[in-house]
N, C-alpha and C positions, 0 to 999 in steps of 0.2 A: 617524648620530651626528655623525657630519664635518658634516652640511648643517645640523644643530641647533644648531652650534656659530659656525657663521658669521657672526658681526655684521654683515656687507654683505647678508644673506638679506630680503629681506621676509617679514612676519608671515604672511604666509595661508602662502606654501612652508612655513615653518618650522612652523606649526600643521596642517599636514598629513602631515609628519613624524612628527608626535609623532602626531598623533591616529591616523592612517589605517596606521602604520608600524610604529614601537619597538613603537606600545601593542599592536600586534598581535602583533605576530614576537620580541617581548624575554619571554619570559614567563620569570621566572626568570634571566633573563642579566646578572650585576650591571655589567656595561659598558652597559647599556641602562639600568641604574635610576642608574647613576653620571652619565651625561647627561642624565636628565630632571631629576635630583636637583639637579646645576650648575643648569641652564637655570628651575629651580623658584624659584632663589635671585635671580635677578640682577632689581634693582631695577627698573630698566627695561622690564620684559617689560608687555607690555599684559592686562589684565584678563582676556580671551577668552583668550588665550596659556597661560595662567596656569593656567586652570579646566583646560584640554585636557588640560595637563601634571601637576594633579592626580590628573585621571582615570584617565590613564596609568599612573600608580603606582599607583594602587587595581588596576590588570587586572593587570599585570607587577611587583608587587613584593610575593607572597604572603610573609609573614611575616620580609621583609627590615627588619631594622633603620634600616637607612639609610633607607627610605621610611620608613618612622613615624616618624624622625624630623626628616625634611624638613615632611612635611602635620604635624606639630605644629608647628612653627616657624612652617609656613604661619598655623594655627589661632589663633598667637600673635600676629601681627603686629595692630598695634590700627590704622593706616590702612586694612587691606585690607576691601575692597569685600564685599557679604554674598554673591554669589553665588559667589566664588570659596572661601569658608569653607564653603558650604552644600557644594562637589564636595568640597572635604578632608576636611568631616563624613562625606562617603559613604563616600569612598575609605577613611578610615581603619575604616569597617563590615566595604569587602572585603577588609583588608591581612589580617588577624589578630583571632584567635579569642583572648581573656584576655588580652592584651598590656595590661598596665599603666598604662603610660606612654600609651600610645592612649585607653586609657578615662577616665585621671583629666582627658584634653584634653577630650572630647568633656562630662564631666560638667561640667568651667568653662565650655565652651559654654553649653550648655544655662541652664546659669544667671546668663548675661547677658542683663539686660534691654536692654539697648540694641540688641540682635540683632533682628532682623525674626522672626515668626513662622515662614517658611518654614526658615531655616537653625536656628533651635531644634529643629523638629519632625524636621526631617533627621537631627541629633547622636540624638534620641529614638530612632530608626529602628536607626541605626548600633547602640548602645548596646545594642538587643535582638539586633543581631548578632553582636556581637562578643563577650559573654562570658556565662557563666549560673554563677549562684548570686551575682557578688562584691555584695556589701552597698554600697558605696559608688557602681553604678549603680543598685540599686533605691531608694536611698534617695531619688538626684535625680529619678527619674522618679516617686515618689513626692509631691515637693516639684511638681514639673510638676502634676498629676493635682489636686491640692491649690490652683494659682494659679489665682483666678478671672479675672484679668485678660490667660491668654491666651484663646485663640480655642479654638472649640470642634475644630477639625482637629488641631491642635497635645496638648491634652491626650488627644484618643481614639488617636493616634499611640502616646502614653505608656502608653496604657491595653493597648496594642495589644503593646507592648511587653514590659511588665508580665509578660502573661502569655507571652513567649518567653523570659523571661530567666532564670528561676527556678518551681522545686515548691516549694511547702507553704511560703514564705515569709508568715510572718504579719501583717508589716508592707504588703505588696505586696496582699494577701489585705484587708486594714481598708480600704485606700484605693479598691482596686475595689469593695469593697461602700458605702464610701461614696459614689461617684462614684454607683451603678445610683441610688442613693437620692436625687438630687437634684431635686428635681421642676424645676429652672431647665434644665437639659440640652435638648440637642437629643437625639432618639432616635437618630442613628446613632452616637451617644457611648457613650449609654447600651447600644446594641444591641454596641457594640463589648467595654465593660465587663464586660456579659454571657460572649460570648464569650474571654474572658482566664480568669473565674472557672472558665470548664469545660475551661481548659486546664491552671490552674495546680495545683490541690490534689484528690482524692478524699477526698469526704468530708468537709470542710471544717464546722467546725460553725457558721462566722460565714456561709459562700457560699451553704451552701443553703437558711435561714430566708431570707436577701436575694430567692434567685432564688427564692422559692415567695412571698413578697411580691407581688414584679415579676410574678408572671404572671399575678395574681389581678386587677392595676392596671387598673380597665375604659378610662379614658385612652389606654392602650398601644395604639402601632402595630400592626400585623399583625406585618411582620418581625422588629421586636424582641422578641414573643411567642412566633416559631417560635423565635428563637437562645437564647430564653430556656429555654424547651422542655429543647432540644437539650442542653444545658450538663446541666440538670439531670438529664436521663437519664445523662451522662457521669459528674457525678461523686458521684453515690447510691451509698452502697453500705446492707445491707441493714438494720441496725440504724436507718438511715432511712424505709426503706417505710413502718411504719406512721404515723406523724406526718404525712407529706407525704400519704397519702391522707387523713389526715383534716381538713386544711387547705384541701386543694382537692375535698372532693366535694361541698360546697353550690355550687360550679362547673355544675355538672350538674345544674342544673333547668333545667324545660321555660323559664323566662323566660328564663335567659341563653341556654338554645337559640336561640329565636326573636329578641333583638333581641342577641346577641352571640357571634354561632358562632364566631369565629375562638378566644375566650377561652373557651365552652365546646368544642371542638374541641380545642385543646393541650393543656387542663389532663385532657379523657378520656382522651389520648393516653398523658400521662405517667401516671396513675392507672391505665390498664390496664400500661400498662411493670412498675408496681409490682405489679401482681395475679399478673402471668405467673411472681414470683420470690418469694411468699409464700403459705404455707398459706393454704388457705379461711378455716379458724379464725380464722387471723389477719389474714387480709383483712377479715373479719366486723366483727370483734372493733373495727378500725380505722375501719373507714364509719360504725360507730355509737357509736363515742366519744365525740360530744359532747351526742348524746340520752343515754348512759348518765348524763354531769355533767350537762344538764340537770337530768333525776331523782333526781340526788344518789345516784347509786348509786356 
């Protein structure tokens, strides 16, 4: 702390301090978040300095106040460089779980355009850290999910989020099904999107019409088809079996065997998942559903 504080020190001693030292050995010690906290503030510290010193607080100053409210201040400052906001975006992910005052920082992040892609996507990250259920982060990462003018990284980030932040949130729940539905996407977005929907709700009356969509899509990647899969064995419950087998069993002709195994492959998969948890009868009953309203029966 003595050597952090030494204005005659050169930068690299003194960023080895922080980095290699306090961050290590302070964990909880508020005399060690009391000197990162000073040294965080003073105008003159260089860029690299700076970032170190953020990160610092993120490892050693679990749920201390005075660190959330140093990396907000940080957060706040409108000169500061993007890479040093991007380590305060993180750190404030690892200070504290609901902290308030941390999250309403990280949502003004996020929603400044003037930010590079990298330090939005960070605040994105944090945000699925740091608290679950409040409305006032899913709404921004909603509003993310929703800008077509970030970058495809930046929103599956959001999407990624989405689904750690909150169950059964309806609003959270429209945006990822809008998102799977975008034919413009890249598929790891969409594969991402996927994956959230079979994190976030059971049963979902909007997620699972979306994912029995998406897997029928001959278009679709392989991988996106298995996550796609997956999600939907998660969050079926049984009142759904019969509809979803009868949506995807014209999946299962010998054509899309032969020139599309991987989509008839998944879609068997998840059709036998449903077979294994429903009477015969009902199984039956289900496969041949749509020969019945053919016949108008």
């Amino acid at each position: 702390m003595e050597l952090i504080g030494n204005p005659q020190l050169d930068d690299s001693t003194r960023r080895q301090a922080v980095q290699y030292s306090l961050g290590r050995i302070g964990c909880g010690n508020q005399k060690a978040i009391n000197a990162l906290v000073e040294l965080i503030g003073k105008p003159q510290l260089d860029d690299f300095t700076q970032r170190l010193t953020a990160y610092s607080l993120g490892e050693i100053g679990c749920g201390n106040q005075k660190a959330i409210d140093a990396l907000v201040e940080l957060i706040g400052k409108p000169q500061l460089d993007d890479a040093p906001l991007w380590v305060a975006a993180y750190s404030l992910g690892q200070i504290d779980s609901g902290n308030q005052k941390a999250i309403d920082a990280l949502v003004e992040l996020i929603g400044n355009p003037q930010l590079d892609d990298d330090t939005r996507r960070q605040a994105a990250y944090s945000l699925g850290q740091i608290d679950s259920g409040n409305q006032k982060a899913i709404d921004a990462l909603v509003e993310l999910i929703g800008n077509p003018q970030l970058d495809d990284d930046t929103r599956r980030q959001a999407a990624y989020s989405l689904g750690q932040i909150d169950s059964g949130n309806q609003k959270a729940i429209d945006a990822l099904v809008e998102l799977i539905g975008n034919p413009q996407l890249d598929d790891d977005t969409r594969r991402q999107a996927a994956y959230s929907l079979g994190q976030i709700d059971p049963g979902n009356q909007k997620a699972i019409p979306a994912l029995v969509e998406l897997i029928g899509k001959p278009q679709l990647d392989d991988s996106t088809r298995r996550q796609v899969a997956y999600s939907l064995e998660k969050i079926l419950l049984k009142e759904h079996l019969p509809s979803v087998v009868t949506a995807l069993k014209d999946y299962l002709s010998p054509k899309t065997y032969k020139n599309d195994f991987e989509r008839f492959d998944k879609c068997y998969k998840v059709i036998w998942k449903c077979a294994q948890s429903m009477p015969y009868p009902a199984f039956y009953q289900a496969w041949h559903q749509q020969e019945k309203v053919k016949d108008g029966e």
